[in-house]
Wavefront OBJ file of the C-alpha trace (Angstrom):
o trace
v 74.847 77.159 101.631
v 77.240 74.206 100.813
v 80.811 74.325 102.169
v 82.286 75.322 98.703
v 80.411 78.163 98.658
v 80.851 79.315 101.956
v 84.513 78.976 101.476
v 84.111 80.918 97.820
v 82.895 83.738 100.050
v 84.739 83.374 102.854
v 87.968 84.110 100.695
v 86.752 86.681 98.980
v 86.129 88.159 102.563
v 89.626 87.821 103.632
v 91.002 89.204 100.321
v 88.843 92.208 100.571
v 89.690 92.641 104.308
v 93.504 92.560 103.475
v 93.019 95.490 100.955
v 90.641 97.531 102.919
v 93.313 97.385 106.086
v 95.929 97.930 103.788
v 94.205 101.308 102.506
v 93.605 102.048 105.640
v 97.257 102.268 107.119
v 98.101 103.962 103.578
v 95.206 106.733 104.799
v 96.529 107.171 108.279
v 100.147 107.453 107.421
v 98.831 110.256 104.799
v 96.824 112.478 106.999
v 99.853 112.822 109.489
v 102.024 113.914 106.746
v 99.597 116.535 105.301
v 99.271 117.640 108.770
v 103.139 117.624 108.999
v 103.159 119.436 105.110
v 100.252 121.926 105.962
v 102.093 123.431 109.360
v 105.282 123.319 107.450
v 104.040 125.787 104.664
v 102.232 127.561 107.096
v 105.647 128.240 108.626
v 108.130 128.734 105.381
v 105.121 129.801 102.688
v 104.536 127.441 99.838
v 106.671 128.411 97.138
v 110.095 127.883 99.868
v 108.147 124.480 100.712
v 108.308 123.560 97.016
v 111.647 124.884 96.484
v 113.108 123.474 99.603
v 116.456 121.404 99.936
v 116.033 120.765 103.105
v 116.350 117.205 103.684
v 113.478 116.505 106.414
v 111.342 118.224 103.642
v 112.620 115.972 100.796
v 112.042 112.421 102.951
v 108.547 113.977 103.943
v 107.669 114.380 99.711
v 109.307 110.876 99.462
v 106.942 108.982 101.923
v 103.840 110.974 101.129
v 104.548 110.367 97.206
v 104.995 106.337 98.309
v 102.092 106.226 100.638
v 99.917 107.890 97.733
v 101.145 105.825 95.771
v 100.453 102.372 97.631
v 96.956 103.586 98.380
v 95.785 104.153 94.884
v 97.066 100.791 94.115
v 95.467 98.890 96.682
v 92.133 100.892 96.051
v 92.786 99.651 92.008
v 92.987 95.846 93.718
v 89.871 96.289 95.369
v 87.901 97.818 92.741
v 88.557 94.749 90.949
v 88.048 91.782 93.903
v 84.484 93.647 94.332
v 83.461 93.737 91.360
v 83.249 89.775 92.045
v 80.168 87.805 92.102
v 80.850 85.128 94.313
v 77.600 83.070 93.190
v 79.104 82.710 89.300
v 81.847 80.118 90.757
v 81.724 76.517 91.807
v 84.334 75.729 92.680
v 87.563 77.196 94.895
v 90.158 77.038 92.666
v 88.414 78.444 89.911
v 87.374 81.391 91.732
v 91.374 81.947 93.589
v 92.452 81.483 89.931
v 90.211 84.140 88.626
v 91.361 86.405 91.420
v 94.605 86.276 90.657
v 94.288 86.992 86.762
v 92.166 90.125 87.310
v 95.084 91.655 89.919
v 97.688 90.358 87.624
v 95.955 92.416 85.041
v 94.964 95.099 86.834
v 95.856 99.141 86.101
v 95.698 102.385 88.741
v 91.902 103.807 88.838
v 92.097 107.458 89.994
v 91.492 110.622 88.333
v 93.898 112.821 90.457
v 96.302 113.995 88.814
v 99.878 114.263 90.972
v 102.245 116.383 91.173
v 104.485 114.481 93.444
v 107.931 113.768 91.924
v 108.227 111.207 90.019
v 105.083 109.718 90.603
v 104.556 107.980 87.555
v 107.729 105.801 87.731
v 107.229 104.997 91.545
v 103.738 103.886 90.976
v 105.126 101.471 88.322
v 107.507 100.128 90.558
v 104.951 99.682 93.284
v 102.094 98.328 91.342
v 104.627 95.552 90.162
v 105.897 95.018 93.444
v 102.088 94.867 95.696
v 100.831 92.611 92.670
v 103.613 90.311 93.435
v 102.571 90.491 97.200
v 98.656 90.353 96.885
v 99.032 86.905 94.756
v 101.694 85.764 97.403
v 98.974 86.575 100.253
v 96.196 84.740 98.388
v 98.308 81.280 97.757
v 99.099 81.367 101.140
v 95.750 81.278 102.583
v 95.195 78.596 104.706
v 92.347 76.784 103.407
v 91.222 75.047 106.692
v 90.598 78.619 107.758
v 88.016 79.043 105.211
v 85.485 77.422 107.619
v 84.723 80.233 109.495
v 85.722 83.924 109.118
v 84.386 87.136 110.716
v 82.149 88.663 108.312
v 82.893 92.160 107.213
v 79.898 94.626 105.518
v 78.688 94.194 102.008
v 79.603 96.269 98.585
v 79.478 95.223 95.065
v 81.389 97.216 92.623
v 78.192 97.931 90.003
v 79.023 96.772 86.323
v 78.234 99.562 83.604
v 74.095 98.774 82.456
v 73.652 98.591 86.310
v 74.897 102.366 86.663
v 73.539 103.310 83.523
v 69.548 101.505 84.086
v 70.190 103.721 87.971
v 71.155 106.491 86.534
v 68.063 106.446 83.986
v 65.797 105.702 86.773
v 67.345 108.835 88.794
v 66.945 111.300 86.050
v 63.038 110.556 85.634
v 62.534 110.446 88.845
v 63.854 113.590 89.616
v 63.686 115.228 86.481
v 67.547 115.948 86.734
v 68.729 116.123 82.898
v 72.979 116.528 83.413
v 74.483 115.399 86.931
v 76.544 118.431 87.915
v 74.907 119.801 90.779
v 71.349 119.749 89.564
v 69.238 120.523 92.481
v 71.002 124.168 93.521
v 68.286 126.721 92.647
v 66.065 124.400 91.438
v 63.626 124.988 94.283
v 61.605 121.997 94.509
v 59.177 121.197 97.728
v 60.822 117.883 97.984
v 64.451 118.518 97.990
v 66.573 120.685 100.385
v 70.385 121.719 99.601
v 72.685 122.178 102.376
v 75.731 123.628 102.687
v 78.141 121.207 102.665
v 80.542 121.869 105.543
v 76.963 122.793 108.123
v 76.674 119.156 106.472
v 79.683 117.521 107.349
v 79.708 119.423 111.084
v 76.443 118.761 112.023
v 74.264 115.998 109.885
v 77.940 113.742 108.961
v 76.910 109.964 107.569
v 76.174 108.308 111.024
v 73.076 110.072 111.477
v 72.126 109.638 107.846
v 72.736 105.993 108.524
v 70.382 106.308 111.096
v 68.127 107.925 109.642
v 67.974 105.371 106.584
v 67.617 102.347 108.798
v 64.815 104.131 110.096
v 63.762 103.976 106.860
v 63.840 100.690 106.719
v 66.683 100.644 104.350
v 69.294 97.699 104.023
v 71.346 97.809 100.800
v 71.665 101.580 98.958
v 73.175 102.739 95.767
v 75.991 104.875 95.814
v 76.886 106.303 91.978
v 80.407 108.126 91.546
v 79.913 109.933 88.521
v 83.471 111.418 89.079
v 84.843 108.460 90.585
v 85.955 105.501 89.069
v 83.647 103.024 90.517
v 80.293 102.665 91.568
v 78.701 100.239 94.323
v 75.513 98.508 96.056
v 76.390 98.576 99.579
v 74.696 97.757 103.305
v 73.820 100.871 104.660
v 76.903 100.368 107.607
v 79.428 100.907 104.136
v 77.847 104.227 103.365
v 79.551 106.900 103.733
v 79.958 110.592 102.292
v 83.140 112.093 103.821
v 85.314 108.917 104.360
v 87.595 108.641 106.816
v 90.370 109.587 105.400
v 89.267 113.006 103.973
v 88.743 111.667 100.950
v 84.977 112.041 98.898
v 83.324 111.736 95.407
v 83.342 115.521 93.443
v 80.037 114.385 91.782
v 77.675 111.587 93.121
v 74.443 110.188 94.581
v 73.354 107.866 96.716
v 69.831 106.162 96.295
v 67.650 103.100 96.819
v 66.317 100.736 94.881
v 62.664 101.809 95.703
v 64.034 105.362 94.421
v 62.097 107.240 97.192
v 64.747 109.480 97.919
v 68.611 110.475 96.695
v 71.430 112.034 98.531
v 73.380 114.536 95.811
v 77.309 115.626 96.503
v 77.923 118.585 94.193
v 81.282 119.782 93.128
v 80.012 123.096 94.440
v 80.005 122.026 98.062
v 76.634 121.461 98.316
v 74.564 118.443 99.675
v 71.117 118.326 98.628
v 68.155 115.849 100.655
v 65.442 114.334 98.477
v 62.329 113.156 99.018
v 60.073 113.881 101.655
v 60.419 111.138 104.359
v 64.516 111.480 104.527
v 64.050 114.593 104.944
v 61.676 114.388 107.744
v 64.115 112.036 109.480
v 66.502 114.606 108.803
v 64.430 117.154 110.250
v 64.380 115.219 113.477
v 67.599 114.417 113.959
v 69.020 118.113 113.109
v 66.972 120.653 115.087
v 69.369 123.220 113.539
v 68.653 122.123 109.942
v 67.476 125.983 108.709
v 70.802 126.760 109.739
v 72.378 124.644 106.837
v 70.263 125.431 103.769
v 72.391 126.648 100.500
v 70.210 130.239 99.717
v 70.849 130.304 96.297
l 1 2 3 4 5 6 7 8 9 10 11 12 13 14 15 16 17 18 19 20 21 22 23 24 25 26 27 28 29 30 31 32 33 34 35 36 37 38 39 40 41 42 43 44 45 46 47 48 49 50 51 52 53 54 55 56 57 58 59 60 61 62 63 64 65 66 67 68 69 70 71 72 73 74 75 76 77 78 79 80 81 82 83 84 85 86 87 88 89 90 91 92 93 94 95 96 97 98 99 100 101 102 103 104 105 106 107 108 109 110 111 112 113 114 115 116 117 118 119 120 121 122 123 124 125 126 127 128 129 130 131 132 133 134 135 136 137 138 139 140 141 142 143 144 145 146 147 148 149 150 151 152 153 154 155 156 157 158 159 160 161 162 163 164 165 166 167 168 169 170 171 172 173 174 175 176 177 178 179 180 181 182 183 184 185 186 187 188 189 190 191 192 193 194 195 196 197 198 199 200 201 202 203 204 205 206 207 208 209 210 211 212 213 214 215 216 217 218 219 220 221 222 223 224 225 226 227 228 229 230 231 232 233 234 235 236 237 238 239 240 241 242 243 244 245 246 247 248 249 250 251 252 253 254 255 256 257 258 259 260 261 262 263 264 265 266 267 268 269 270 271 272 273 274 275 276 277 278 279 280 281 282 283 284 285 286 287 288 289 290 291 292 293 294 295
């Protein structure tokens, strides 16, 4: 790899890592405050908790509506700087100018709807302000730093005939003709549907991970169809229930080779497919019977 290259990739590391840490804090400060919110309405009942004047009530709304927010907006960023391919660009300048036109130009992906108030306008304001400080970040880079810099895991953001030539693949392959939940009741030999919180409690991504490096697994597909992006990824990026409670409604995850998917229904089910995951499975989870969806 020559050394504009390596520095090519080494920025778009550090770029990436500056979002991902900054979605991170965003996630954290969240999950106390719904923690905060849910005891609160456990105390007063919801409809006082939306009525309330109080003013410990009113900051709490504030910073969980900003936080939100922030988080959405920094996920947007990212969407974008991964959808990079650091191989099209030759040069460094090119590829920081590039970076900074696509978050210049960039709009909020999510399709939550809020009903924080005024979350709208305060999104505005933010998105102008964390452009402003994202560009600021990547001119300031220090360029002799570029040399070396600690790698972090790989994701691509797929473009749109890489989801769509996956998802064609997917469908014949498991004769699945509309993705909304399409493997409860359908009763095949070589799929299994879980329940999905015996799922989370007991099976949870780490041992999956495990169980697809065991399968000799490196990179995996992982296709949102709720969501607004889709990704390749190293098997040490996959995950179902993030880490800050947050998950695709509808989505699979899958390899190239197509030997076996891992479906997230909207009904809270998780279906296994293909008969050596689901061996691994098998031996990871003694309990496994204990999970299955009996539709």
């Amino acid at each position: 790899m020559n050394e504009i290259m390596n520095e090519i990739i080494n920025m778009h590391m550090i770029v990436r890592k500056y979002c991902i840490e900054k979605i991170d804090n965003f996630s954290e400060e969240l999950m106390k405050n719904y923690k905060r919110i849910f005891k609160i309405i456990e105390e007063i009942g919801q409809k006082e908790f939306n009525e309330s004047k109080d003013e410990g009530i009113i900051n709490l709304i504030q910073n969980t509506t900003y936080n939100t927010c922030l988080k959405n907006i920094f996920k947007s960023f990212l969407i974008e700087i991964e959808s990079f391919i650091t191989n099209d660009y030759k040069l460094l300048e090119e590829f920081e100018v590039s970076l900074i036109n696509v978050i210049e130009s960039s709009t909020v992906k999510s399709n939550t709807i809020y009903c924080y108030p005024n979350y709208n306008e305060e999104e505005k304001r933010l998105s102008i302000i964390s452009k402003q400080q994202l560009i600021s970040y990547i001119k300031s880079i220090d360029k002799e730093k570029l040399n070396y810099v600690e790698p972090i895991f790989y994701r691509r953001v797929l473009a749109e005939n890489e989801i769509d030539y996956i998802e064609e693949k997917v469908r014949d392959k498991w004769g699945i003709e509309n993705f909304a939940d399409p493997f409860t009741g359908s009763h095949r030999d070589d799929v299994i549907v879980f329940k999905e919180k015996f799922f989370y409690d007991n099976i949870n991504f780490l041992k999956l991970q495990s169980a697809l490096k065991n399968l000799g697994e490196e990179k995996i597909y992982e296709i949102n169809i709720t969501d607004p992006a889709s990704y390749i990824m190293e098997i040490s990026a996959f995950a179902i229930f993030k880490q800050d409670g947050e998950t695709c409604l509808e989505g699979f995850w899958c390899s190239p080779k197509m030997e076996w998917i891992i479906y997230k229904s909207h009904e809270n089910t998780i279906s296994i497919g293909g008969k050596m995951l689901i061996d691994e499975v098998k031996t990871l989870i003694g309990s496994w019977k204990d999970g299955v969806f009996i539709y």
